[in-house]
N, C-alpha and C positions, 0 to 999 in steps of 0.2 A: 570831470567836475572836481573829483579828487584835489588833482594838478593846480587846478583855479586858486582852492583853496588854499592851498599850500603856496601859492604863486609868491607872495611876499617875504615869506621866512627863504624861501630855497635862494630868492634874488639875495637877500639881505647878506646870510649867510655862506653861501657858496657859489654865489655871482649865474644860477641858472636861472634864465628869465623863461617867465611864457608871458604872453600875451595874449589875449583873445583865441582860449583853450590850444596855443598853441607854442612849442617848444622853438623859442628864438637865437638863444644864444646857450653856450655851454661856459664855463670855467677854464681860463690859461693855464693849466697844473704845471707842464713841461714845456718850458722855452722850447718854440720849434718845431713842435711836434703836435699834432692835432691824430687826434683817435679816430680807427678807422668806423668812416659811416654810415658802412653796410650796418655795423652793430648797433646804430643809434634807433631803431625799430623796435628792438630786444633791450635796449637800454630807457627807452620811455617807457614801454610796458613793464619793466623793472619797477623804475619808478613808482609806477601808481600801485604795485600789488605786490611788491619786496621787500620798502620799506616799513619797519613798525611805527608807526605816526601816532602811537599810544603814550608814550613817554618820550622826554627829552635825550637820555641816555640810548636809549635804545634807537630813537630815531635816527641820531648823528652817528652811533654805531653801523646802521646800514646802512645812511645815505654815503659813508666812508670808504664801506666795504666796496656796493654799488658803483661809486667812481674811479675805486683802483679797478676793478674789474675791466669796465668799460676804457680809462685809460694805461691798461695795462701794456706792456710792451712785449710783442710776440715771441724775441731773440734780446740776447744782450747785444748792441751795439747797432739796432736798427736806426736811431737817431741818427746817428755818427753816418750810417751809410746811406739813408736820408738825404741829410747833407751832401754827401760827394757827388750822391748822384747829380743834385739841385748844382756841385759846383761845375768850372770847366772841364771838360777828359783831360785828360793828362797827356802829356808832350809827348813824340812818339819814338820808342823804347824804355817809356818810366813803365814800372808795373804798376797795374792799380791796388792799391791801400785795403784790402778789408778785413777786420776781425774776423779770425778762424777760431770758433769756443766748437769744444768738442764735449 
């Protein structure tokens, strides 16, 4: 019910829709990359009971924090190997490409 309420501000301002008490679409943060959505169960329920919806300050402070959270990136250079994976294998004796962070 919360969600409902808030249904126009969240689309207006951070492109997440619901529609009909429910969670439609999310926000393009990262070209390319879409957040993993196992987490999207723990990220509505964030939603309706993490954010402070008491003030504007405070509001767009969590709803902020809340979205880096949820589209946070687990490694540096997961997009990148995202991609490779997504490209063809590579000709045979090239090595494959991946960022090594230690």
């Amino acid at each position: 019910k919360l969600l409902e309420e808030k249904a126009a501000m969240l689309e207006e301002y951070l492109s997440i829709v619901i529609r009909d008490g429910a969670l439609v679409a999310l926000p393009q943060l990262i070209d390319g990359y879409a957040p993993p959505l196992n987490a999207l169960p723990l990220f509505t329920l964030r939603l309706a009971s993490h954010v402070d919806w008491s003030a504007e300050e405070p509001c767009f402070d969590s709803l902020a924090r809340l979205l880096a959270s949820f589209y946070r990136l687990d490694r540096v250079g997961a997009v990148e190997e995202a991609e490779s994976e997504a490209a063809a294998t590579p000709a045979a004796g090239e090595a494959a490409r991946t960022p090594a962070w230690t």
